[in-house]
C-alpha positions as CSV (number, residue, x, y, z in Angstrom):
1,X,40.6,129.3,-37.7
2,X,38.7,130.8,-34.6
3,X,39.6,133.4,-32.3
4,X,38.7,132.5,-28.5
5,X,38.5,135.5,-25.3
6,X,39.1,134.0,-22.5
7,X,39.1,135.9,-19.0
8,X,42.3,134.5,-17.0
9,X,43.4,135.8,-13.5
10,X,46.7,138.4,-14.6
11,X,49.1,136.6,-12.7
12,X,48.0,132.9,-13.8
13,X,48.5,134.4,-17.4
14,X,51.9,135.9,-16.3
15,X,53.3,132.7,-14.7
16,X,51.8,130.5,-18.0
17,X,54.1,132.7,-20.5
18,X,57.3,132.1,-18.8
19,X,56.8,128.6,-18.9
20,X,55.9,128.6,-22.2
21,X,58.9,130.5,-22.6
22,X,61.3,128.3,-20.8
23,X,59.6,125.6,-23.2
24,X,60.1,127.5,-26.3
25,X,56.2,127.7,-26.9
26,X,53.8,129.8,-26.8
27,X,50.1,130.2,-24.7
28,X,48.4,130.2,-27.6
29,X,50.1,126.5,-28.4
30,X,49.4,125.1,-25.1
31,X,46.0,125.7,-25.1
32,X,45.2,125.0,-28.5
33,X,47.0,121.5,-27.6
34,X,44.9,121.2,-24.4
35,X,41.7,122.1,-26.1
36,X,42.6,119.1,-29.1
37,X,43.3,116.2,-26.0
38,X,40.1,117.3,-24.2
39,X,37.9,117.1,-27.2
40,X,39.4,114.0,-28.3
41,X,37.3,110.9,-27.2
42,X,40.4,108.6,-27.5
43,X,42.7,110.3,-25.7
44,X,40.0,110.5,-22.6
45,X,39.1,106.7,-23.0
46,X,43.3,105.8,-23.3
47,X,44.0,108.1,-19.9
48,X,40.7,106.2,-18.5
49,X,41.9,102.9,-19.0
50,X,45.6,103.8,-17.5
51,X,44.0,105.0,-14.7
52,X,42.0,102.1,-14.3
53,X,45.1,99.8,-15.0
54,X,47.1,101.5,-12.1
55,X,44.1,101.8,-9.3
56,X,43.7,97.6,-10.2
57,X,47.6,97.1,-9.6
58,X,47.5,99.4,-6.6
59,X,44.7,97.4,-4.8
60,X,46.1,94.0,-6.5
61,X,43.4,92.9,-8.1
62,X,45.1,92.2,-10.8
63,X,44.7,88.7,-9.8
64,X,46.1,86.3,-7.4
65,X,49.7,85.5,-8.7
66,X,49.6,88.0,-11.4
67,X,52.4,90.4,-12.7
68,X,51.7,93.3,-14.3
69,X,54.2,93.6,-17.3
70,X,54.4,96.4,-20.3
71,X,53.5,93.9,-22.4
72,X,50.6,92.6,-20.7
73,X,49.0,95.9,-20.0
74,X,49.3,96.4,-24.1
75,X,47.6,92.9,-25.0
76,X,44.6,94.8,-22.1
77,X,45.2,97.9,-24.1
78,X,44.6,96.4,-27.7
79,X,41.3,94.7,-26.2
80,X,39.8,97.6,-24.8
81,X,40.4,99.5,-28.1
């Protein structure tokens, strides 16, 4: 496993380890965590399509007389993927 030095303003640090704290975690997790969703492709086309999903159902053009359901943004979901 790699070692990473990051430079991180003291009291951004400070605030990030009492959360991770309160969450019974540790810096080192979340980051490590953070750094495996941003490098993984999926995870940025699955939070691309969601997006996509909710701007279309804010601006309704989801079609005239359509509902968005769960169920029918999965059956979008299993299409896109």
């Amino acid at each position: 496993m790699a070692n990473l030095t990051l430079a991180i303003d003291d009291a951004l640090l400070r605030r990030a380890r009492i959360r991770a704290l309160e969450q019974g975690t540790s810096v080192n997790a979340v980051v490590r965590d953070l750094l495996a969703a941003y490098a993984d492709d999926r995870a940025i086309a699955g939070r691309r399509r969601v997006v996509a999903l909710a701007r279309a159902a804010a601006s309704g053009s989801a079609g005239p007389g359509r509902a968005w359901t769960r169920e029918g943004i999965y059956e979008d979901r299993g299409r896109a993927g």
